[in-house]
C-alpha positions as CSV (number, residue, x, y, z in Angstrom):
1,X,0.0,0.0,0.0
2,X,0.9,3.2,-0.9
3,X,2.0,5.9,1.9
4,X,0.0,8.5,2.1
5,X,0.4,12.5,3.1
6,X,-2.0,15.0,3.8
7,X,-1.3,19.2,3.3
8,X,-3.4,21.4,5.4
9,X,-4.3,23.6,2.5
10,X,-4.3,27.4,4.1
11,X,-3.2,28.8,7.4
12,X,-5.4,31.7,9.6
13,X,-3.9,34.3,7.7
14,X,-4.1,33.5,4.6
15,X,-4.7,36.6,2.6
16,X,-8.8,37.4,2.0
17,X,-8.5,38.3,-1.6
18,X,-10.4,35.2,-2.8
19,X,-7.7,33.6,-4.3
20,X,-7.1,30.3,-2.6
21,X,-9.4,28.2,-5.2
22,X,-7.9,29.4,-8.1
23,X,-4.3,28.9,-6.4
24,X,-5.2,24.6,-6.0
25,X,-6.8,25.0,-9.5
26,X,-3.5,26.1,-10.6
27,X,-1.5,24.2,-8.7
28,X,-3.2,20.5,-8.2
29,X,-1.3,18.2,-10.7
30,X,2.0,19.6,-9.2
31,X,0.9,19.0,-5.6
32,X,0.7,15.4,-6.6
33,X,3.7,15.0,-8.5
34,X,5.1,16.9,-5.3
35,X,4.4,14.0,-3.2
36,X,0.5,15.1,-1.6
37,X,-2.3,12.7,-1.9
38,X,-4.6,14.8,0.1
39,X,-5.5,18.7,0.3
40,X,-7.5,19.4,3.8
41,X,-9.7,22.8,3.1
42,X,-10.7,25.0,4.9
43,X,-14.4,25.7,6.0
44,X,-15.8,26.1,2.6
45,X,-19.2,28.1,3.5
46,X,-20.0,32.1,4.7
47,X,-18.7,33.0,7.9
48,X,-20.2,35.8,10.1
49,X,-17.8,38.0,9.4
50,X,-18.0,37.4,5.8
51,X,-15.2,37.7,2.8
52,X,-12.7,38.5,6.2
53,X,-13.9,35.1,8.0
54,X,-11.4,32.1,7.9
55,X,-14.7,30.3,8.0
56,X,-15.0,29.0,11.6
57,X,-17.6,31.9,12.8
58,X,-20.6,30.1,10.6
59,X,-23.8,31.6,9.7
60,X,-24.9,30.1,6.6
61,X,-23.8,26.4,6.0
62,X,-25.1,26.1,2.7
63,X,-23.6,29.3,1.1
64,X,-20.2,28.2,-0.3
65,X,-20.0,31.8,-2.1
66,X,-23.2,32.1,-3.8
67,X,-26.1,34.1,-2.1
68,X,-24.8,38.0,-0.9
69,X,-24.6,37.9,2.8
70,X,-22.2,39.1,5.6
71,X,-21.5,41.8,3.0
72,X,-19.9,39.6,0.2
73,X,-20.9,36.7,-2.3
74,X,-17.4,35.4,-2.2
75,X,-15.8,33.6,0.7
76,X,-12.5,34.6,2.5
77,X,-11.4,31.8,-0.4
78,X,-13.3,32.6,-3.5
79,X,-16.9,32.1,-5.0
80,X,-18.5,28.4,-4.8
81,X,-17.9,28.0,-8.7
82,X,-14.3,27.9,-8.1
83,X,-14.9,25.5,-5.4
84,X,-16.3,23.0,-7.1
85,X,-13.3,24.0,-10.1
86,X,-11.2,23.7,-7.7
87,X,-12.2,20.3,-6.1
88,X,-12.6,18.7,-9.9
89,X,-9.3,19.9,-10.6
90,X,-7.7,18.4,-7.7
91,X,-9.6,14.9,-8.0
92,X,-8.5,15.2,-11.6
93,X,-4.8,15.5,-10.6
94,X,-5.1,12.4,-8.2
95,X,-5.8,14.2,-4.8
96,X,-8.1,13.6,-2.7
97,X,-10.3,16.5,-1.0
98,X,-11.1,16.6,2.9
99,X,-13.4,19.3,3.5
100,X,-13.6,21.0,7.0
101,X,-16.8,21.0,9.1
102,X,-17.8,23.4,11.5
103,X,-21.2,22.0,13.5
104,X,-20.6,23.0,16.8
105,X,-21.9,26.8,16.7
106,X,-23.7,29.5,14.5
107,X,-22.6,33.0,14.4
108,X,-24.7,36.5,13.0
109,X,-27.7,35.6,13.5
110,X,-30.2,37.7,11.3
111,X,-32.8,38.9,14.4
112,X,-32.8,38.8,17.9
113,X,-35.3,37.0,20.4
114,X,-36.4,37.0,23.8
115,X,-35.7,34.3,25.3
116,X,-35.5,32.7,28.8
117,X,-31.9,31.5,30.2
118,X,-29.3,31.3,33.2
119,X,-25.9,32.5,33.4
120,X,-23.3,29.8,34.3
121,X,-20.3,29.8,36.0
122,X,-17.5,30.1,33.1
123,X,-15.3,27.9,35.3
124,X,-18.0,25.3,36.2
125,X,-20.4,25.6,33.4
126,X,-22.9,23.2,35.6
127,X,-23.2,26.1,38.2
128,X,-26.1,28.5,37.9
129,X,-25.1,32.3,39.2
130,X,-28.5,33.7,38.2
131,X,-32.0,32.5,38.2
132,X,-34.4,32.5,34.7
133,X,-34.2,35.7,33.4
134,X,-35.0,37.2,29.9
135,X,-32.5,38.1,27.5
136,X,-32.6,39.0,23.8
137,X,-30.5,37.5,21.4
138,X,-29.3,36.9,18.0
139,X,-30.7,33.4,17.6
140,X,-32.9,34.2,14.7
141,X,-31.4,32.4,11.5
142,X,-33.7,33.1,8.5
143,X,-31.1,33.5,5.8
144,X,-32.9,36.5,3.7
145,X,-30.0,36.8,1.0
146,X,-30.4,32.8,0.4
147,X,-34.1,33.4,0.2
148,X,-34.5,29.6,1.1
149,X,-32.6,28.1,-2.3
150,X,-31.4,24.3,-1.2
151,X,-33.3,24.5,2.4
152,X,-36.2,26.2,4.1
153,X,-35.0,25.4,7.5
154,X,-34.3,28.3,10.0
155,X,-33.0,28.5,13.3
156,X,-34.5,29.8,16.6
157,X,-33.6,29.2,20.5
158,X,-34.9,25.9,20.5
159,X,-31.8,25.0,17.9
160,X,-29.3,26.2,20.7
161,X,-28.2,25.1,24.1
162,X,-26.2,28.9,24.9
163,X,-25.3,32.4,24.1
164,X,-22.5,34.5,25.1
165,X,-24.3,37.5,24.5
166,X,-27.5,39.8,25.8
167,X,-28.5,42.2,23.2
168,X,-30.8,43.6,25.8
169,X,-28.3,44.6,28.7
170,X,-25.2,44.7,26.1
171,X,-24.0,41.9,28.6
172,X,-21.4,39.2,27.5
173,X,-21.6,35.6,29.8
174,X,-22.0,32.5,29.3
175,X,-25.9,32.0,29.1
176,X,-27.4,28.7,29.2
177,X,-30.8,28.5,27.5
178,X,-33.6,27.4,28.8
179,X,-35.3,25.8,26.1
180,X,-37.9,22.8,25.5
181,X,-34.6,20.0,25.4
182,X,-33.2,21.0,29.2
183,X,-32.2,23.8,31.3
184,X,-28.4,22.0,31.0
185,X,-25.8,21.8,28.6
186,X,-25.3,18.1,26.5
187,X,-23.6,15.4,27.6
188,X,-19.9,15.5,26.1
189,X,-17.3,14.2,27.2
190,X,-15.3,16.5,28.1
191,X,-15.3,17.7,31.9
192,X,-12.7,20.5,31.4
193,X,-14.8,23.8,33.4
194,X,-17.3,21.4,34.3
195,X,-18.6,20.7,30.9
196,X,-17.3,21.9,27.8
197,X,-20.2,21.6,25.5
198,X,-20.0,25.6,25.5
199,X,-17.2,27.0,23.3
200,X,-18.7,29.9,21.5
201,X,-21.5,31.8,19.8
202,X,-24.8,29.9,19.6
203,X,-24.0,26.6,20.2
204,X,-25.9,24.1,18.2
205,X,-28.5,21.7,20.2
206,X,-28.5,18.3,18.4
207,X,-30.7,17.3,21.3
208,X,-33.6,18.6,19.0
209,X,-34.1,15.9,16.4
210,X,-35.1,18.6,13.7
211,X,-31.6,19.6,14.0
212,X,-30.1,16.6,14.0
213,X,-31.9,15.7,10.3
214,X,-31.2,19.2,8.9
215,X,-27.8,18.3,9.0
216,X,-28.2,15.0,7.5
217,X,-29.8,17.3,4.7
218,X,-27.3,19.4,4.6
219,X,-24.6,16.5,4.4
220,X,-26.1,15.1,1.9
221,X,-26.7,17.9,-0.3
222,X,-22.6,19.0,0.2
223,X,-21.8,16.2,-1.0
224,X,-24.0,16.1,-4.2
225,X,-22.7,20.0,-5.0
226,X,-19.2,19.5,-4.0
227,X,-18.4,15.4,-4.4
228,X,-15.7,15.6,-1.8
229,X,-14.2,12.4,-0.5
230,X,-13.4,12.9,2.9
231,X,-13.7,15.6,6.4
232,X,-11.9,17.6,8.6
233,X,-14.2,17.9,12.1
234,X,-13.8,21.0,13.7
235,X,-14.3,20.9,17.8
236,X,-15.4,17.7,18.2
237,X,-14.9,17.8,22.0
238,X,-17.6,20.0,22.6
239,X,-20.2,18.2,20.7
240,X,-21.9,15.0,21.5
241,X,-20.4,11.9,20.4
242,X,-23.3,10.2,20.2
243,X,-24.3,12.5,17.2
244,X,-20.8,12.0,14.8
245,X,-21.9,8.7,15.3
246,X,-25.0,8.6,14.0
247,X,-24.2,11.2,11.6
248,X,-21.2,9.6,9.6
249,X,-22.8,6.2,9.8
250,X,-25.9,7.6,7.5
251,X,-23.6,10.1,5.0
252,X,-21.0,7.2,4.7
253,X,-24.5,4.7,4.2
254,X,-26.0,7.7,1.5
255,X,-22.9,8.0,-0.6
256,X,-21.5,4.7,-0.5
257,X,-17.7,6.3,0.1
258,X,-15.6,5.3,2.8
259,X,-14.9,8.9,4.1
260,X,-12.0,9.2,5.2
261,X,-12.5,11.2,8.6
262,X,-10.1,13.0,11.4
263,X,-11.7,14.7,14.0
264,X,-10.0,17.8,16.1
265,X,-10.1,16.4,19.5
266,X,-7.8,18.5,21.1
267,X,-5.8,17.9,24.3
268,X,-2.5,17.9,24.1
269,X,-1.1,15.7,27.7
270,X,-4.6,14.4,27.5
271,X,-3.7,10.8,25.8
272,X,-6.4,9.2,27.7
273,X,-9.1,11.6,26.9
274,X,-8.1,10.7,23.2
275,X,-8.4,7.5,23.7
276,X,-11.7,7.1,25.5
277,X,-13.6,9.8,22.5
278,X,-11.8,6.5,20.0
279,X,-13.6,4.1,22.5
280,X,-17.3,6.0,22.6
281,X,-16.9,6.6,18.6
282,X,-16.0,2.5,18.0
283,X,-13.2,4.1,15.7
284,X,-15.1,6.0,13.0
285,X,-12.7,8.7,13.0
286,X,-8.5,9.3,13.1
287,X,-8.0,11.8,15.3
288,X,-5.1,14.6,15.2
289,X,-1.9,13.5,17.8
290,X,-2.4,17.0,19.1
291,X,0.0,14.8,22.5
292,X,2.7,14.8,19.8
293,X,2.3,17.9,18.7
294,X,2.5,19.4,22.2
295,X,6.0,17.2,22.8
296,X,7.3,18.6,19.6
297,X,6.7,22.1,20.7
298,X,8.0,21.3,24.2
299,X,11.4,19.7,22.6
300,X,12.1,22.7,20.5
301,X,11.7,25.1,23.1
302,X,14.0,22.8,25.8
303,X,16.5,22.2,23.3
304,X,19.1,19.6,24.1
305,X,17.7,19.6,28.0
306,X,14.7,17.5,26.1
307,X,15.3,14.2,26.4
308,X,14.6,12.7,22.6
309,X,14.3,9.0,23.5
310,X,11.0,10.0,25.1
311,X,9.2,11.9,22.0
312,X,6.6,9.4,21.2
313,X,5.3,9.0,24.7
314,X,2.0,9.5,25.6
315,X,0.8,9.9,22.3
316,X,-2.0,8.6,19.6
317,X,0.6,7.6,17.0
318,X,2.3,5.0,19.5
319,X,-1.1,3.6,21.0
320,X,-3.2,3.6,18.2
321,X,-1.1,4.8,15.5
322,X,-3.8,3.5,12.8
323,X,-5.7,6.6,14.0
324,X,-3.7,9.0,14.6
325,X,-2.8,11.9,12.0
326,X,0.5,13.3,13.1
327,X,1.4,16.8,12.3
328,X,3.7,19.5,13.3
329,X,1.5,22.6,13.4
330,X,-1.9,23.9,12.7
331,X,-3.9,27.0,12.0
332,X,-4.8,27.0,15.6
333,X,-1.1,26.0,17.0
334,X,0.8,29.0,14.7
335,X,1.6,32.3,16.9
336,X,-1.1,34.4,17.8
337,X,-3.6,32.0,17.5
338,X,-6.1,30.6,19.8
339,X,-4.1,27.6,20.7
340,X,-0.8,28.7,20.5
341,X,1.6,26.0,20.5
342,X,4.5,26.6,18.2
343,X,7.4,24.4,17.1
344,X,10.9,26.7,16.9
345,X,11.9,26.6,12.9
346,X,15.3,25.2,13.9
347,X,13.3,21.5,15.4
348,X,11.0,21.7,12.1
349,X,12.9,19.3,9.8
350,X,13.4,17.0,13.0
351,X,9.8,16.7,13.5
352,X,8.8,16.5,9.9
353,X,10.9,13.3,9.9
354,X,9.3,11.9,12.7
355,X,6.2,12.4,10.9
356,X,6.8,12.1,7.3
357,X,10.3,9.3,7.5
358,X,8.5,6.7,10.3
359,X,5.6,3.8,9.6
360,X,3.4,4.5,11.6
361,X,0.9,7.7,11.5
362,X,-0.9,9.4,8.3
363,X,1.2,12.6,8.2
364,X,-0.5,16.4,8.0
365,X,1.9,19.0,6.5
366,X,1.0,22.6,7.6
367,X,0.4,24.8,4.8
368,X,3.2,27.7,6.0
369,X,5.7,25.0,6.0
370,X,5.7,24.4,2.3
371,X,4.5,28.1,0.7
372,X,5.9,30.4,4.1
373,X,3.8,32.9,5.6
374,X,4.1,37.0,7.2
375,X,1.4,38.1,9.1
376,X,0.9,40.9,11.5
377,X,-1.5,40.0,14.4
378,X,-2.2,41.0,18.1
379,X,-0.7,38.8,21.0
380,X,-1.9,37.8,24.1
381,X,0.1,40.8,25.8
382,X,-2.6,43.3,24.1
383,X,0.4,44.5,21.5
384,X,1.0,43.8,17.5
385,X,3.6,41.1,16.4
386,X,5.0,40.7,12.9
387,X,5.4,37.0,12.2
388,X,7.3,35.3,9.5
389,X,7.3,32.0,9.1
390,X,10.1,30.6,6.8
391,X,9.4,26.8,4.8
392,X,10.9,24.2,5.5
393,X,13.0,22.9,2.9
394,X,13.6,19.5,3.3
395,X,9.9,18.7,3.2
396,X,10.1,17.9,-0.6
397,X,13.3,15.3,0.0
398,X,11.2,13.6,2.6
399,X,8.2,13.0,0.7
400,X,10.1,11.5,-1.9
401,X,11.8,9.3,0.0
402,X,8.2,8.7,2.1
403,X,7.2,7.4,-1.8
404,X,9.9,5.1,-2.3
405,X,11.8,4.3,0.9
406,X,9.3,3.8,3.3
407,X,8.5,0.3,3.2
408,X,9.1,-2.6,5.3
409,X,9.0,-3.5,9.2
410,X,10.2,-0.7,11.6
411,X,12.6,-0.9,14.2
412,X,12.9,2.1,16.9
413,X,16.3,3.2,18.6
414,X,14.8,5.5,20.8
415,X,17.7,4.9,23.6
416,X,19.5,8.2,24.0
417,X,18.7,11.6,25.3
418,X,19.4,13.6,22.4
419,X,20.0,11.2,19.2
420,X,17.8,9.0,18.3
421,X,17.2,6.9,15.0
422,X,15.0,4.4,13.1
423,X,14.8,2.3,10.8
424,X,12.5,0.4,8.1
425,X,13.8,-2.7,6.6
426,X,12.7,-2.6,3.2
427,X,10.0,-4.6,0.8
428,X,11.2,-6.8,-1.8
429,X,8.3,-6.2,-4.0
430,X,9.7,-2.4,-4.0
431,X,13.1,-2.3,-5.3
432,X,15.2,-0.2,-3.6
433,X,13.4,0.6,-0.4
434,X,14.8,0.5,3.1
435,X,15.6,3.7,5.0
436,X,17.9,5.1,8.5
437,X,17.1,7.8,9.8
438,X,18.8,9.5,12.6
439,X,18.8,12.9,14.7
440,X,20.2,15.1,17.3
441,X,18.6,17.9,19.4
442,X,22.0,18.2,20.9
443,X,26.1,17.8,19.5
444,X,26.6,15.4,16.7
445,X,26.0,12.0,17.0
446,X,26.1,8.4,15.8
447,X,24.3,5.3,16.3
448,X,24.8,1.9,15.1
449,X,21.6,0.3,13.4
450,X,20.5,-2.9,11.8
451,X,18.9,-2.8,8.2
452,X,18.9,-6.4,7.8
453,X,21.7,-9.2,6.0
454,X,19.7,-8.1,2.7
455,X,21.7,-5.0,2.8
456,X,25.2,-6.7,3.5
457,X,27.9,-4.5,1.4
458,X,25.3,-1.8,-0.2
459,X,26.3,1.7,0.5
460,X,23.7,4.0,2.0
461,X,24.1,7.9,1.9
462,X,22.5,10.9,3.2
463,X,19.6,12.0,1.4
464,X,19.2,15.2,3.1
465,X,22.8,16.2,2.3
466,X,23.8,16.7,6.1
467,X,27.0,13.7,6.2
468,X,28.9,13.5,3.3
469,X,30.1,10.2,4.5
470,X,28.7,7.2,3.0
471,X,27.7,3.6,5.1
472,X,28.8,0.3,3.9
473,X,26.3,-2.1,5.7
474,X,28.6,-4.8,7.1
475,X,27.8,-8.8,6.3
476,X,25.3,-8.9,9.7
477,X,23.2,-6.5,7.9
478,X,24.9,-3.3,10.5
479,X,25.4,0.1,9.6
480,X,26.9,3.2,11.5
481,X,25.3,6.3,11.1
482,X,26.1,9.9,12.0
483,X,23.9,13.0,12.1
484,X,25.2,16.7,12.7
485,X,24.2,18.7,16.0
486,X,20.4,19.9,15.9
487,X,19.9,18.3,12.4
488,X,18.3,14.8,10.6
489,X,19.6,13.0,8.2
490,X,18.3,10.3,6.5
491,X,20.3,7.6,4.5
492,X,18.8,5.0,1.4
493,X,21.0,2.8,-0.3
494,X,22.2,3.4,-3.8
């Protein structure tokens, strides 16, 4: 089988001229050639905030660019004819297409109501600080500029479990509503502030059935208009699992395709939490290793004080690595975003081997790291940062040797501080595979690996062009191999 890689197709900032489409129309058969098999887009359909919205403030799911609303009838990423261009085009070039889904909230409502609710303790959700009171708010979806093309449905209160916001008292809180389906929130998971089913804006109910088959509609008719073959799920931890069950099992039953789904469950230390959402969901979804993408960030801030030969623990990839989606960072993760959790440039190629150069894992690539990105953006200290973000340029000799090297039976040397290596043995129904890969967070190292007697007297090199010096595997199938301070290098035989 084939090894597979995935590309995160924008980052937050990408620039809101519309041009993101017509940039994978134009580049789709190279992507593939490049070593991509997958493009992950971003939310596809009208934010609140309109052409400026990355896509994850919703208000009209089934407006991919059509209908004027929010001020625009493009998208932050162009009009819904390029989207389904761009799509065609990509499915065209080989690549699969992974759209993002964004369930867990509506933003912009189109009129206010009065309506009865509670505020809530924002560090213990399940505590009530007020008794039923009347607020007004913007939980009125009637979609005038969509004028009901593709559904009729519209939203009221009884669609939502909580507001952040009384239009009445110009209050913001956390406002539980008190609505025909429960005076409390749903029943996630998650017991981070008590319960985390709140995150944000109106936050969709999928206790009300009517809901619940609106958005079987709506799957359904995405996937006619766009013929995608896969999702992103935005959130998942504040949504009830129960519902992602019952709502892939009937769109994978209606369009007969496997979709191919990873859900953003994200708690990095949290391996357990991970685990048990895998458990409850019977494995319908891969999840991002958001745990190794936390111990990625943590080694490349500690530098050498990080000790390497513990990288993969507590993670997705090494429990259930046929579910996990390893990655290095995310449009969330980059600085200045939400969940801020970057990896230092100098770790980036280490980490992209330990994503892209092992066996295990489906592999994410962050859009910044192959196209760069500048951006100007408040911090969390209340001033304005300028951020570049430089690619990483041994991304393209990785996936090539992901293509052709990466085939056979791994074995781990994970037994030092700072340098640690791998290896994968080989398939001899792929001539020419078998790789070693070894790195250093610290000085220079070496480490002496076994490839296997099927390599006695072939000479590997460097592939990455860190070592000069070549490896002659000795009759027991050994090799030695070096790797320069704070690099990775990655040897194949000739």
């Amino acid at each position: 089988m084939e090894n597979f890689t995935m590309l995160q197709y924008f980052q937050w900032y990408y620039p809101a001229d519309g041009s993101l489409w017509k940039k994978i129309i134009n580049e789709a058969a190279e992507l593939k050639t490049f070593g991509i098999d997958t493009l992950w887009l971003p939310p596809a359909h009208k934010g609140m905030e309109g052409k400026s919205s990355a896509g994850y403030d919703v208000y009209d799911h089934y407006d991919l660019g059509e209908f004027d609303q929010k001020g625009s009838v493009a998208t932050k990423y162009g009009t819904k004819q390029e989207l389904l261009q761009a799509v065609k085009s990509a499915q065209e070039a080989g690549l699969q297409v992974y759209m993002d889904i964004v369930l867990n909230h509506l933003g912009g409502g189109d009129e206010t109501e009065k309506i009865p609710a509670r505020k809530v303790n924002p560090e213990n959700r399940n505590e009530f600080i007020s008794d039923t009171i009347e607020i007004e708010a913007y939980t009125k979806f009637t979609f005038p500029g969509r004028a009901g093309k593709y559904s009729a449905f519209q939203w009221d209160f009884q669609c939502f479990t909580g507001v952040d916001y009384d239009e009445r008292s110009k209050e913001s809180a956390i406002y539980s509503i008190q609505n025909q389906y429960g005076e409390g929130w749903q029943d996630v998971l998650d017991t981070e502030n008590g319960n985390y089913d709140y995150l944000m804006l109106c936050d969709i109910d999928f206790r009300n059935q009517s809901v619940v088959e609106e958005i079987k509609r709506w799957g359904e008719w995405l996937h006619e208009t766009v013929g995608f073959d896969g999702f992103r799920l935005d959130a998942i931890k504040h949504m009830p699992a129960s519902f992602f069950n019952e709502w892939l099992d009937h769109m994978r039953l209606v369009t007969g395709k496997e979709l191919f789904t990873v859900g953003e469950y994200w708690s990095p230390g949290k391996l357990g939490d991970m685990l048990r959402y895998i458990e409850v969901t019977e494995g319908r979804m891969s999840l991002f290793d958001a745990c190794l993408q936390g111990n990625f960030s943590n080694a490349s801030k500690q530098g050498s004080d990080f000790d390497m030969s513990k990288i993969f623990d507590g993670t997705l990839v090494s429990s259930r690595p046929e579910l996990a989606v390893t990655l290095v960072e995310n449009h969330d993760t980059q600085p200045l975003q939400s969940l801020e959790q970057t990896v230092e440039h100098w770790f980036r190629p280490l980490a992209y081997a330990m994503i892209l150069l092992r066996a295990t894992g489906y592999p994410c690539i962050f859009y910044p790291d192959l196209y760069g990105a500048s951006y100007c953006d408040e911090g969390r200290d209340g001033e304005q940062h300028e951020v570049t973000l430089k690619p990483v340029g041994e991304i393209q000799t990785m996936l090539g040797l992901r293509k052709n090297n990466l085939y056979g039976n791994q074995r781990d040397y994970l037994d030092h501080p700072n340098c640690i290596g791998w290896i994968v043995d080989g398939d001899a129904d792929r001539p020419g595979s078998g790789i070693a890969v070894l790195l250093s967070n610290g000085e220079a190292g070496f480490k002496d690996m076994e490839m296997g007697k099927h390599f006695c007297g072939k000479i590997f090199r460097d592939r990455l062009g860190n070592i000069g010096q070549e490896v002659i595997i000795n009759e027991e199938g050994w090799g030695r191999f070096h790797c320069e301070g704070a690099k990775v290098s990655a040897y194949t035989a000739d």
